[in-house]
C-alpha positions as CSV (number, residue, x, y, z in Angstrom):
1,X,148.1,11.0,76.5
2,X,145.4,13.5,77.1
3,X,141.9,11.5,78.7
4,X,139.9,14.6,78.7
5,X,136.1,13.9,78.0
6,X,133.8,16.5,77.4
7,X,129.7,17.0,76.6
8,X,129.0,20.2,75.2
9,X,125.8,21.5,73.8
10,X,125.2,25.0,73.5
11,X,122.8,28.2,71.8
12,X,125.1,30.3,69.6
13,X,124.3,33.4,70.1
14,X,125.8,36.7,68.2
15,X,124.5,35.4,65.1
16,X,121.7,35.9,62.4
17,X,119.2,33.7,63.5
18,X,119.1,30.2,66.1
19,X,122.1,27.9,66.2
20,X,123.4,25.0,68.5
21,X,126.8,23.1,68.6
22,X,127.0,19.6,69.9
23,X,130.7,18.6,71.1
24,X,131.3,15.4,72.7
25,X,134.6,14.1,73.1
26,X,135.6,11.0,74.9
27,X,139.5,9.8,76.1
28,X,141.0,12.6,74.3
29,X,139.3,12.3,71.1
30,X,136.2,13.9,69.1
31,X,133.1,11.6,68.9
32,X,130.7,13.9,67.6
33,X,131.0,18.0,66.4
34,X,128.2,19.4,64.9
35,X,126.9,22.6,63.8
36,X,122.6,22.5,63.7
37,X,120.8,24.9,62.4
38,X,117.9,25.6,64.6
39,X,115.2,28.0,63.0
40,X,112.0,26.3,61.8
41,X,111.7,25.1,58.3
42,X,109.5,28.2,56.3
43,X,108.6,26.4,53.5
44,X,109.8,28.9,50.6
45,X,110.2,26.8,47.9
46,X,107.2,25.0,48.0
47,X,105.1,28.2,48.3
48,X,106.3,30.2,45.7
49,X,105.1,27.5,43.4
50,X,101.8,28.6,41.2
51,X,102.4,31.9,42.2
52,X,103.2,35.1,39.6
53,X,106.4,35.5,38.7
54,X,105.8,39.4,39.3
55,X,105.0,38.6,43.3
56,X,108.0,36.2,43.5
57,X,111.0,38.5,44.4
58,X,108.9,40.5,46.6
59,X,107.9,37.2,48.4
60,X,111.7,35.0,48.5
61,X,112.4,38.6,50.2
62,X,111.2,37.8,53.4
63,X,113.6,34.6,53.3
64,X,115.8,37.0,55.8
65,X,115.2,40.4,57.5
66,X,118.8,40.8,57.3
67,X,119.9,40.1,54.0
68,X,116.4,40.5,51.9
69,X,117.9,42.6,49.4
70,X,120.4,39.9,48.1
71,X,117.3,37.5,47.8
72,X,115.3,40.6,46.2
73,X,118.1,41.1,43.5
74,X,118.8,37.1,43.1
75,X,115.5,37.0,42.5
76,X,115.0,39.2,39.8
77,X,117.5,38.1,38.0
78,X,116.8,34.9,37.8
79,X,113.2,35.6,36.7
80,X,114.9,38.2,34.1
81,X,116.7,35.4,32.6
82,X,113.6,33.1,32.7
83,X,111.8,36.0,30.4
84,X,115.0,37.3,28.3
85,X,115.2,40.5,29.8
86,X,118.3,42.6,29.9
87,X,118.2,44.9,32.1
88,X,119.5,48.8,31.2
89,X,122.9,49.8,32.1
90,X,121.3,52.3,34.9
91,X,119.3,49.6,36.5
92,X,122.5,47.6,36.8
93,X,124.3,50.7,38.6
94,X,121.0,51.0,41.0
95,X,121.5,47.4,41.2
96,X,124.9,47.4,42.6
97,X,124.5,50.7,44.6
98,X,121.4,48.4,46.2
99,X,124.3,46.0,47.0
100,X,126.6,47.8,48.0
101,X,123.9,49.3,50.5
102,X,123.1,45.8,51.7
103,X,126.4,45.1,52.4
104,X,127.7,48.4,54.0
105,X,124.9,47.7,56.7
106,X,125.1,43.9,56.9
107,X,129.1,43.4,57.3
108,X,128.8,46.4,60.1
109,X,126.4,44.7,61.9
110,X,128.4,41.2,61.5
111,X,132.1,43.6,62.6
112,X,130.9,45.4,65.7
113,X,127.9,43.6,66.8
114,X,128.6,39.7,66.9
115,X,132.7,39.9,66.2
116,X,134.1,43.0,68.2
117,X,132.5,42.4,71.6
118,X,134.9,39.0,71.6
119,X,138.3,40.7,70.4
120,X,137.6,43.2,74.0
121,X,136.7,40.4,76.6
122,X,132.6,41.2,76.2
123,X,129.6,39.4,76.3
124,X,127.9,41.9,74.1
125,X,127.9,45.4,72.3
126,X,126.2,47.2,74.6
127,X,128.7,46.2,76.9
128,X,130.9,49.3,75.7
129,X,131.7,52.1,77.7
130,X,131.0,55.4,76.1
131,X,133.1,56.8,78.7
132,X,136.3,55.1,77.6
133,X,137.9,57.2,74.4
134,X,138.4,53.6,72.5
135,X,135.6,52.2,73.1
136,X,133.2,55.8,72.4
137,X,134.9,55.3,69.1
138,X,133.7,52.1,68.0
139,X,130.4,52.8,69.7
140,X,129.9,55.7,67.2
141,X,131.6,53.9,64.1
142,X,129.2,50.9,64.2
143,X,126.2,53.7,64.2
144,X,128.0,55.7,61.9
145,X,128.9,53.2,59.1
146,X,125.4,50.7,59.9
147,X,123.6,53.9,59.3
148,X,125.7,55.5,56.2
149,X,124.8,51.9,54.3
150,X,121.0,52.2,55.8
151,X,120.5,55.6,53.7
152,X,122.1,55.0,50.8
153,X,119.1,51.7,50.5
154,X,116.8,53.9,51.4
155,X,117.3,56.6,48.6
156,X,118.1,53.9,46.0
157,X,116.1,51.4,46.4
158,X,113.3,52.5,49.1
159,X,114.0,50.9,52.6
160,X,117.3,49.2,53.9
161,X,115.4,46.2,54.5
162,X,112.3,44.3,52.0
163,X,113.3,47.3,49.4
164,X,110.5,48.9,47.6
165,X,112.1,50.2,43.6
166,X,113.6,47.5,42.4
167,X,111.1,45.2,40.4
168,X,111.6,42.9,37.2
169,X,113.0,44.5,34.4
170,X,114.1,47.7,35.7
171,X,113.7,50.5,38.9
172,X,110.2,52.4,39.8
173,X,111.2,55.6,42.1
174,X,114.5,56.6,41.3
175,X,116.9,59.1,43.7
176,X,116.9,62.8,43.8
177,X,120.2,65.0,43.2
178,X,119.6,66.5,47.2
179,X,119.8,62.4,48.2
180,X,122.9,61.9,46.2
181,X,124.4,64.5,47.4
182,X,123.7,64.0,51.3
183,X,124.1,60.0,50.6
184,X,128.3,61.2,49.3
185,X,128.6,62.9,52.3
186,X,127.6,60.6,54.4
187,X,129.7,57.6,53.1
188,X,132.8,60.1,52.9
189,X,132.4,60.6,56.5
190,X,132.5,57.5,57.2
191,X,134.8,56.5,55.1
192,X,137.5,57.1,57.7
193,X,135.6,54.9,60.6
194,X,135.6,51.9,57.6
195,X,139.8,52.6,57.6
196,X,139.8,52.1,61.6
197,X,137.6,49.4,61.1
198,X,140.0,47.5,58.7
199,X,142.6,48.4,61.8
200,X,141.2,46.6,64.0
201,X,140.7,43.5,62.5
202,X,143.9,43.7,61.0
203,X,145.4,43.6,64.3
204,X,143.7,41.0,65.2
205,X,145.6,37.8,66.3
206,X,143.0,35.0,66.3
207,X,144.2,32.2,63.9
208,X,142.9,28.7,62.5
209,X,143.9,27.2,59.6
210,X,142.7,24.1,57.8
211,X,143.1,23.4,54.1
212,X,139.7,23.9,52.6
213,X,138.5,25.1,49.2
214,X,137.1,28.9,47.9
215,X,134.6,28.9,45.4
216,X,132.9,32.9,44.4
217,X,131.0,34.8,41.7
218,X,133.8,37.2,40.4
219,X,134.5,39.5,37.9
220,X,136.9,42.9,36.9
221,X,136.0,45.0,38.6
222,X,134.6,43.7,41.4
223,X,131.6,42.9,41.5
224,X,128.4,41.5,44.0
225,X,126.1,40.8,40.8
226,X,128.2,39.7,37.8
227,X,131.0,37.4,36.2
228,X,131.4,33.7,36.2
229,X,132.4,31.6,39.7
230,X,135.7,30.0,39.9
231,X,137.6,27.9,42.7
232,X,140.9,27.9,44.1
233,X,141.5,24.8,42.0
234,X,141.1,26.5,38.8
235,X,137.4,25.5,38.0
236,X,135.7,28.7,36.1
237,X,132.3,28.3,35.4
238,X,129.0,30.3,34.6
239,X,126.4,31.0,36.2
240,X,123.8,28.4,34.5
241,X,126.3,25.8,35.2
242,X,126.5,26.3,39.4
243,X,124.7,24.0,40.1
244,X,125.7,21.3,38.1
245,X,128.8,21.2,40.3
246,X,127.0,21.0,43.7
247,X,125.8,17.9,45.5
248,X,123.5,17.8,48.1
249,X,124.1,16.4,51.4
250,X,120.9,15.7,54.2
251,X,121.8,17.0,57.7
252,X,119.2,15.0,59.8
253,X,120.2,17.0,63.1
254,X,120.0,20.4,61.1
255,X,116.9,22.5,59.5
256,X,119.6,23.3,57.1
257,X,120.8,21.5,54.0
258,X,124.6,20.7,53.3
259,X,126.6,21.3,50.1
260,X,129.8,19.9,48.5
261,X,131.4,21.8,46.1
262,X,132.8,18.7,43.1
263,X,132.9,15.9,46.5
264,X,134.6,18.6,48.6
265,X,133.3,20.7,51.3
266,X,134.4,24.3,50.3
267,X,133.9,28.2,51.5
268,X,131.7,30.9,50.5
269,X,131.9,34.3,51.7
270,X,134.0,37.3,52.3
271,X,137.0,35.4,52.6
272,X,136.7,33.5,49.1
273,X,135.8,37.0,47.4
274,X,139.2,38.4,48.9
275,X,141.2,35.4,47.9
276,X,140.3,34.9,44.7
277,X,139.4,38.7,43.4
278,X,141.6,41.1,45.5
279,X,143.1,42.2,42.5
280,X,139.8,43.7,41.2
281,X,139.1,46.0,43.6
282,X,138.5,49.6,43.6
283,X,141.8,51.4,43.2
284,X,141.3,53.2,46.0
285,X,140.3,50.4,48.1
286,X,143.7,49.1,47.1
287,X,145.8,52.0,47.8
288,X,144.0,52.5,51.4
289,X,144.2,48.7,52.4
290,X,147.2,47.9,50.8
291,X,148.9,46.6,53.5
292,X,145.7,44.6,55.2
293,X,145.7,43.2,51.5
294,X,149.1,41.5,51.8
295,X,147.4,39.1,54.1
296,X,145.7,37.6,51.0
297,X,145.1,34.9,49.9
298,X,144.7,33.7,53.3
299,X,143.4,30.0,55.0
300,X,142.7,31.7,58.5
301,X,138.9,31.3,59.0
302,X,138.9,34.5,60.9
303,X,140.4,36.6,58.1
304,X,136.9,36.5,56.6
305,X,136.3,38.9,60.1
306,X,139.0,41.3,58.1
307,X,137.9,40.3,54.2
308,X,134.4,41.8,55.2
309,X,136.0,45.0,56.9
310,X,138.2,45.4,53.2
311,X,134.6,45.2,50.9
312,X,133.8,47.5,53.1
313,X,135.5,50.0,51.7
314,X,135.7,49.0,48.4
315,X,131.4,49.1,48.8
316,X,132.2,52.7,50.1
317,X,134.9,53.6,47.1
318,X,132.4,52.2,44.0
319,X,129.4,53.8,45.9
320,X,131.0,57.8,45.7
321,X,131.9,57.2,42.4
322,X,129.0,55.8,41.1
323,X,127.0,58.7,42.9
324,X,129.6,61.2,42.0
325,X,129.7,60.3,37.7
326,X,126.1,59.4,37.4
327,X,122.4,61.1,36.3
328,X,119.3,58.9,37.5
329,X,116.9,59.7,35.5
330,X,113.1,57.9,35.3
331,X,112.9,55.1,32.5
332,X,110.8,52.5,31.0
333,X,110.7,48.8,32.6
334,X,112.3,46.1,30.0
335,X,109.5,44.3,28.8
336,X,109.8,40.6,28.6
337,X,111.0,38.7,25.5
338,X,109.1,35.5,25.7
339,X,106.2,34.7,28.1
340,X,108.2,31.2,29.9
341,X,111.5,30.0,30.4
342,X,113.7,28.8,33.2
343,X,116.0,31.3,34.5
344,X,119.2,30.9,37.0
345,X,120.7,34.1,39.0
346,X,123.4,33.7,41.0
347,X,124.9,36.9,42.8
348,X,127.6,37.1,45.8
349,X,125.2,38.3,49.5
350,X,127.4,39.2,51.7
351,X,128.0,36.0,53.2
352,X,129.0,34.0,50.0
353,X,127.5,33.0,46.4
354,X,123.3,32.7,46.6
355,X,122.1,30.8,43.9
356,X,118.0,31.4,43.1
357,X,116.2,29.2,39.8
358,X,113.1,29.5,38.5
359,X,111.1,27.6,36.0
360,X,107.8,29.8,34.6
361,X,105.4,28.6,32.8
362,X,103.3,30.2,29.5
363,X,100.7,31.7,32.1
364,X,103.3,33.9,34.0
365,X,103.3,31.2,37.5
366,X,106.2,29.5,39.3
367,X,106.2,26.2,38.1
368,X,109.2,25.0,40.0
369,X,112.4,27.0,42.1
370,X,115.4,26.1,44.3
371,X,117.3,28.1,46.3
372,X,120.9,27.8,47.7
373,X,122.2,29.8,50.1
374,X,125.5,30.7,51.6
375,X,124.9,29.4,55.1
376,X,124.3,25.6,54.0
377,X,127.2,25.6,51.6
378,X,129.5,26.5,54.4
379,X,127.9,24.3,56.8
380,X,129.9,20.9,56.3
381,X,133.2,23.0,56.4
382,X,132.6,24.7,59.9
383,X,131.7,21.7,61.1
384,X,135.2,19.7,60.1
385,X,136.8,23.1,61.4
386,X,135.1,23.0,64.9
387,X,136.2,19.1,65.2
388,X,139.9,20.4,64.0
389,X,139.9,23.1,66.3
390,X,138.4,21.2,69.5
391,X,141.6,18.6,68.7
392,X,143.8,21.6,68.6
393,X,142.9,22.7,72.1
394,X,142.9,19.2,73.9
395,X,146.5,19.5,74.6
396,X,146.5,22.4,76.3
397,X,144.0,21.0,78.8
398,X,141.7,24.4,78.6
399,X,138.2,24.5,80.8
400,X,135.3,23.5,78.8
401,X,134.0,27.4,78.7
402,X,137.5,28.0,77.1
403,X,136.4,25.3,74.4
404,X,132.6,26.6,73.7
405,X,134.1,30.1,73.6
406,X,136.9,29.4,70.5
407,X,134.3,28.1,69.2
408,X,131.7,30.3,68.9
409,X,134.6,32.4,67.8
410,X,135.4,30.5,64.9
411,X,131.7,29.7,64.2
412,X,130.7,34.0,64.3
413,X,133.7,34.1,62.2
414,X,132.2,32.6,59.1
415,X,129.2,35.1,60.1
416,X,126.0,32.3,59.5
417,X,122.9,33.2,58.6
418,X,120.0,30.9,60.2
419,X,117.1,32.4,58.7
420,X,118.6,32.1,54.9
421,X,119.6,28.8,55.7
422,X,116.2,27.2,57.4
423,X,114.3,27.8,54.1
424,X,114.9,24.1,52.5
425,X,111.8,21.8,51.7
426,X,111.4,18.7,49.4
427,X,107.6,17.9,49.7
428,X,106.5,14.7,48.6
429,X,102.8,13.5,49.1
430,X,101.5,9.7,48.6
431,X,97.8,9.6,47.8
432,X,96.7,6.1,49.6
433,X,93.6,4.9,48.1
434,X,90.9,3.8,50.4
């Protein structure tokens, strides 16, 4: 019988944000695997309370320098539903276009700069030789595609990061016909380093499986911002009703809250999207990936690495036509419909289904909000993966740096974000009399 004990704590690096794992495992068998996040509570949803509705989007923003946007568009659209507004049909497209943006930049950074440098033996990305034919070529795809989703942000909705046009109710710079028309270019280019990119995770050969549920916001066609979320168990739900299905679960090691999706722990992310909607997907997205596609649905963890390289392109696909068949042209903000309300928005970041509430009152403040991000709904399931993977590589009696590096791996391969997830505070104050 294998005897191996083992004591492993360690910084994850290669992610958004600061994370630990915590391994010990004694005659053969795991004690303890957990996943902390490690970034300071920031207090979010206790100090957007009293403030403006107007300033709220702008402010949940900062949540994340790297995926702002997707709290920026949650946002509004929860305070949209709060007031009865409906937005037009050409805010929705500069909606998605945002999105699509967002997610362009963010899944290349995720690809090339935390998951590549393990598939070629390296401790980083700047660890590439430029010199080597391969390895120039991913060099300049990363840039290329990171920096094709940076300008299409910038033109549609003002920077790539903390955008400036979108507000509640509608856009307020909208982008010219020369920006268009460079912004097409730019994502046709690139178009072809997003099919080597789908490549090389395709040929990928890193595999863990463990039954586990998918839960995503999904709708025909695909979509980052709209439809109702359903399960791999059949459950199809709106929206307003998300919540009603989650349960909350204290992680006293973690700055991070813990989800359970109906008493089970569940995924969120890149992978769900691509089990449960593949079929949705731009058509030529699905002519191009085709045979990557066949992989789905899939229960290897690290197909989300490849599910992310797939949206991708689809992002790429929706974005030329959108730029190709529309006219932007300057319009009116969507007044409000009643002055108070409580309003849901629940929309699909790029790692998994981000769920934003708020209550406002008759004088236009934040009485009340919660926030649920993709980070702590996943975080109960990489933990049970790390313990299942740790007892799959026992037997093979593997140094312990063998052991933290699978899994970092696995835990990059769910592509975490800290700063989303360190956000979480329930304040209660007892007034003592004297």
């Amino acid at each position: 019988m294998h005897q191996i004990d083992l004591s492993l704590t360690k910084e994850i690096t290669k992610v958004e944000g600061a994370a630990t794992l915590d391994v010990v495992v004694k005659a053969g068998k795991v004690e303890k695997c957990r996943f902390a996040v490690t970034e300071y509570k920031r207090f979010y949803t206790q100090a957007m309370r009293g403030k403006p509705y107007k300033t709220v989007p702008q402010l949940l923003a900062r949540i994340c320098g790297t995926c702002s946007n997707a709290h920026l568009m949650c946002s509004i659209e929860a305070c949209e539903h709060a007031l009865g507004i409906t937005p037009s049909r050409q805010t929705q497209i500069l909606k998605k276009l945002t999105m699509y943006g967002l997610n362009i930049r963010d899944h290349a950074l995720h690809l090339y700069l935390f998951s590549l440098p393990d598939m070629y033996g390296k401790d980083s990305f700047l660890s590439f030789d430029e010199n080597d034919p391969e390895q120039h070529e991913i060099l300049h795809d990363a840039f290329a595609i990171k920096g094709a989703g940076n300008f299409l942000s910038i033109i549609i909705a003002g920077r790539s990061v903390h955008a400036l046009h979108p507000t509640i109710g509608g856009w307020l710079h909208f982008p010219k016909d020369e920006e268009i028309k460079e912004a097409i270019a730019k994502l046709k280019e690139v178009r072809f380093a997003v099919l080597r990119t789908i490549e090389r995770f395709a040929k990928c050969d890193w595999h863990f499986d463990r039954k586990t549920h998918f839960m995503a916001l999904t709708a025909n066609p695909f979509s980052f911002l709209e439809g109702t979320i359903i399960s791999d168990t059949g459950l199809n739900i709106s929206e307003a009703d998300f919540k009603d299905h989650l349960e909350h679960v204290v992680i006293p090691y973690s700055e991070a809250s813990g989800y359970t999706f109906d008493g089970q722990s569940y995924m969120v992310g890149a992978l769900a999207r691509i089990n449960l909607a593949k079929d949705s997907l731009h058509d030529n997205t699905k002519k191009d990936a085709a045979a990557a596609l066949t992989r789905f649905p899939s229960t290897n963890i690290f197909d989300n690495n490849l599910a992310q390289a797939i949206e991708l392109l689809h992002c790429v696909d929706h974005s030329i036509e959108l730029l190709e068949t529309e006219k932007f042209m300057a319009e009116e903000i969507v007044k409000p419909t009643r002055v108070s309300g409580i309003g849901v928005g629940v929309i699909e970041a790029p790692r998994g289904t981000l769920y934003h509430k708020v209550e406002i009152n008759e004088q236009g403040n934040i009485v009340e909000g919660e926030i649920v991000v993709p980070t702590g709904q996943n975080q109960i399931n990489i933990e049970q993966d790390m313990a299942r993977l740790v007892e799959e590589l026992l037997p093979q009696n593997p140094p312990q740096e063998k052991i933290q590096l699978e899994l970092e791996k696995l835990i990059r391969a769910y592509d975490p974000c800290m700063s989303c997830a360190s956000h979480f505070l329930k304040l209660n104050i007892a007034k003592v009399s004297a």
